[in-house]
C-alpha positions as CSV (number, residue, x, y, z in Angstrom):
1,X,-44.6,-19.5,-204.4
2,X,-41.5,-18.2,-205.8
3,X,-38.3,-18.5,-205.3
4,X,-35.4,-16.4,-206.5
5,X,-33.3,-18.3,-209.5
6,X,-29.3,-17.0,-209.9
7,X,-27.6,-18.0,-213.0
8,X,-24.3,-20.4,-212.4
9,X,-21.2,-21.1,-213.6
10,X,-20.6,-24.7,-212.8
11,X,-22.3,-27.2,-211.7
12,X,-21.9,-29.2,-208.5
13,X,-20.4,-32.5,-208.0
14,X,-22.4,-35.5,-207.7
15,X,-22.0,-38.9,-206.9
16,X,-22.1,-41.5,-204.3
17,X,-20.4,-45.1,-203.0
18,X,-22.1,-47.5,-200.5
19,X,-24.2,-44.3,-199.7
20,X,-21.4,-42.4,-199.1
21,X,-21.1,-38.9,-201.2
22,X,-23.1,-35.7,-202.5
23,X,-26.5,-36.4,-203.9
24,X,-30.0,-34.6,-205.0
25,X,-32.7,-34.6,-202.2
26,X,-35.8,-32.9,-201.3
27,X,-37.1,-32.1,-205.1
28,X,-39.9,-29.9,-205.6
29,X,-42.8,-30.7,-207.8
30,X,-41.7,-29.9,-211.4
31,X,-43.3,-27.0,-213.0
32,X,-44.6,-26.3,-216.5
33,X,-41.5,-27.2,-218.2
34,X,-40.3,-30.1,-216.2
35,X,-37.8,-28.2,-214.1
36,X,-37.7,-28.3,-210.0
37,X,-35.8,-27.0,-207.3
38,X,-33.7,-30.1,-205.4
39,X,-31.3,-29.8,-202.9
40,X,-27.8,-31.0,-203.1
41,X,-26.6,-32.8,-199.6
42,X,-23.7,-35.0,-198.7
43,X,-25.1,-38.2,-197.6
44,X,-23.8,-41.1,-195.3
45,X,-25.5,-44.5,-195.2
46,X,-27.5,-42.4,-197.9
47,X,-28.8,-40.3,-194.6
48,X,-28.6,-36.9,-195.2
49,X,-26.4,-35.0,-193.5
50,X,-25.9,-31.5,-194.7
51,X,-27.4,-29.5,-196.9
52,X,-24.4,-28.4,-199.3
53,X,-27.0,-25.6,-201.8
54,X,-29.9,-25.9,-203.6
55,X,-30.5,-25.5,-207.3
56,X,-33.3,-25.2,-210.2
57,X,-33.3,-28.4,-212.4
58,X,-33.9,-30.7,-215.1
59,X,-34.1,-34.5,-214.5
60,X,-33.0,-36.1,-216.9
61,X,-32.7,-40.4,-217.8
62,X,-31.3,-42.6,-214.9
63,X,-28.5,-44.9,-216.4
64,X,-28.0,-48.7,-215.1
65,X,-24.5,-49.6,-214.8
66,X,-23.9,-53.6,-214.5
67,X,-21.0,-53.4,-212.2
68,X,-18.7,-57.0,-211.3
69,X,-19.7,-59.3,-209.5
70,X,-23.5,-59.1,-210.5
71,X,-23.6,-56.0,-208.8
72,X,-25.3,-52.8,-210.2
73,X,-25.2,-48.8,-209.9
74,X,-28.0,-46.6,-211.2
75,X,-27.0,-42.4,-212.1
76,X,-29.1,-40.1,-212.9
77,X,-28.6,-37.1,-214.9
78,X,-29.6,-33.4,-214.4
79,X,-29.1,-30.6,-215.9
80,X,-28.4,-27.6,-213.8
81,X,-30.2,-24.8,-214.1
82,X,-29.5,-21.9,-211.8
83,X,-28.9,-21.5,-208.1
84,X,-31.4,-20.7,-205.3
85,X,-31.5,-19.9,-201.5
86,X,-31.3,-22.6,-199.2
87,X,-35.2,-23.2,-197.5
88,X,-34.8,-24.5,-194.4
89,X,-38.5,-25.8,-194.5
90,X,-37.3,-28.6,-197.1
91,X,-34.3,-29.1,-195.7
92,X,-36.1,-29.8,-192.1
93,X,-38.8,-31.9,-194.4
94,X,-35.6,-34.1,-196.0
95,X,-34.4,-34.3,-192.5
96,X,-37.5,-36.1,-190.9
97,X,-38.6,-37.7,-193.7
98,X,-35.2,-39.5,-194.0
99,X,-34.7,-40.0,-190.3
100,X,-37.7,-40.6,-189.0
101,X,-40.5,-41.7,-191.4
102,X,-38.6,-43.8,-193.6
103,X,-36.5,-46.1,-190.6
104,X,-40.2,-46.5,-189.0
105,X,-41.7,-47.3,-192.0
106,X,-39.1,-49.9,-193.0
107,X,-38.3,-51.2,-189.4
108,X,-41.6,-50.1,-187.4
109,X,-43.3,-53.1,-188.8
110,X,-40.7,-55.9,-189.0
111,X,-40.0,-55.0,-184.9
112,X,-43.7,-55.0,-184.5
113,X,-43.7,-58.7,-185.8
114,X,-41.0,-59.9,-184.1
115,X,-41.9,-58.6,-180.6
116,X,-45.2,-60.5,-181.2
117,X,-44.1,-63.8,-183.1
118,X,-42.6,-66.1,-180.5
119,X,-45.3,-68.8,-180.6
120,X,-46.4,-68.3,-184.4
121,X,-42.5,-68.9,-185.3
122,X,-42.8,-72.2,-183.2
123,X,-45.7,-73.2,-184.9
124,X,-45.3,-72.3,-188.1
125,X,-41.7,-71.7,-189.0
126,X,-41.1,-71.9,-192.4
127,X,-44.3,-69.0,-193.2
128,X,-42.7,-66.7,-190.4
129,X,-39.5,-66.3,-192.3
130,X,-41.2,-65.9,-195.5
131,X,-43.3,-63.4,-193.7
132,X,-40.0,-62.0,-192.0
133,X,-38.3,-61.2,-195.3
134,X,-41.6,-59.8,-196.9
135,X,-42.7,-57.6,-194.6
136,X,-39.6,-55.1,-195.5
137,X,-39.6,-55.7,-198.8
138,X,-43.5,-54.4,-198.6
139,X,-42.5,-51.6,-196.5
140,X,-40.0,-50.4,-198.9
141,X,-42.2,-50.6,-201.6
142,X,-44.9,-48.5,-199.7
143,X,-41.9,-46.0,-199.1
144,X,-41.0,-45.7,-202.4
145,X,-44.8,-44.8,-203.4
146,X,-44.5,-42.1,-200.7
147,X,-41.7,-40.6,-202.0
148,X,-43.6,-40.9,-205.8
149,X,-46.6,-39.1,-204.4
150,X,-44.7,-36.8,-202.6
151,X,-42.9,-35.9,-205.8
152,X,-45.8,-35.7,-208.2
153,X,-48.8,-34.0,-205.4
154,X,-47.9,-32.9,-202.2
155,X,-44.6,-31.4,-202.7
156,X,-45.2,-27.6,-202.9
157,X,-45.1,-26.1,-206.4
158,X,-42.3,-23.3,-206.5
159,X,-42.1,-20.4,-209.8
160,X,-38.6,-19.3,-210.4
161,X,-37.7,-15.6,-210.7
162,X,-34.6,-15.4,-212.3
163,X,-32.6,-12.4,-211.0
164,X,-29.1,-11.3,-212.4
165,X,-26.0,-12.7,-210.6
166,X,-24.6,-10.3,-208.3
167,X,-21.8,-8.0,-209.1
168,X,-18.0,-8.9,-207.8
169,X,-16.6,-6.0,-205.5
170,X,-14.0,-4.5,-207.2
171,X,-11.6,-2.1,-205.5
172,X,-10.0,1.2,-208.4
């Protein structure tokens, strides 16, 4: 599929605290010469919560920041190609994966286990909170790969036509 590609000026902003912000979301597969099409969204709790454009890309090297107190941020950099048309069939994809697959992933099983543990935590205490703090840990693990395979195969593969930017009116 294509998907029409308009030259731009500047470049969005992008950056987020505690989750908080404007990030990239929803990338394409990258074509031939490494570029996608990604949607920029401001995010709460890292949730998505509007789509604010969408734009042909470059991804280029995530940066780790040590910040104080042991903690760390990690940024990384694109390079921004052109502008495209909002699709609403990745922005309703973002929206469900992020809403719904992802907190039932993560929490699904963890819920599952402690609905069903009363007795085994009785019995066996000590492997039921090992088992308690692996069991997300796991799960976020087996997100992460689904976002990775997502990425690299079942993403749809989108050509960009590049089309001239649109003339301003102008009034004589």
């Amino acid at each position: 599929m294509s998907d029409r590609v308009m030259p731009m000026r500047t470049a969005p902003r992008l950056g987020t605290v505690n989750g908080f912000g404007r990030t990239m979301l929803g990338k394409t597969r990258p074509d031939a010469q490494g570029a996608c099409f990604a949607t920029h969204w401001f995010t709460m709790l890292m949730l998505p919560i509007r789509p604010l454009g969408r734009y042909y890309v470059k991804e280029g090297e995530t940066v780790d920041v040590s910040g104080r107190h042991g903690s760390s941020t990690s940024t990384t950099q694109y390079v921004f190609l052109g502008r495209a048309e909002l699709r609403m069939s990745e922005v309703i994809r973002t929206y469900l994966f992020c809403w719904l697959v992802a907190p039932l992933v993560i929490a699904g099983p963890v819920t599952l286990f402690g609905i069903n543990s009363d007795a085994f935590s009785h019995a066996h205490p000590i492997v039921f909170i090992v088992l308690l703090l692996a069991i997300p840990i796991v799960c976020m693990i087996a997100l992460a790969w689904m976002l990775v395979l997502n990425e690299k195969f079942l993403a749809p593969a989108r050509i960009p036509q590049w089309v001239e930017a649109r003339p301003a009116n102008r009034r004589a």
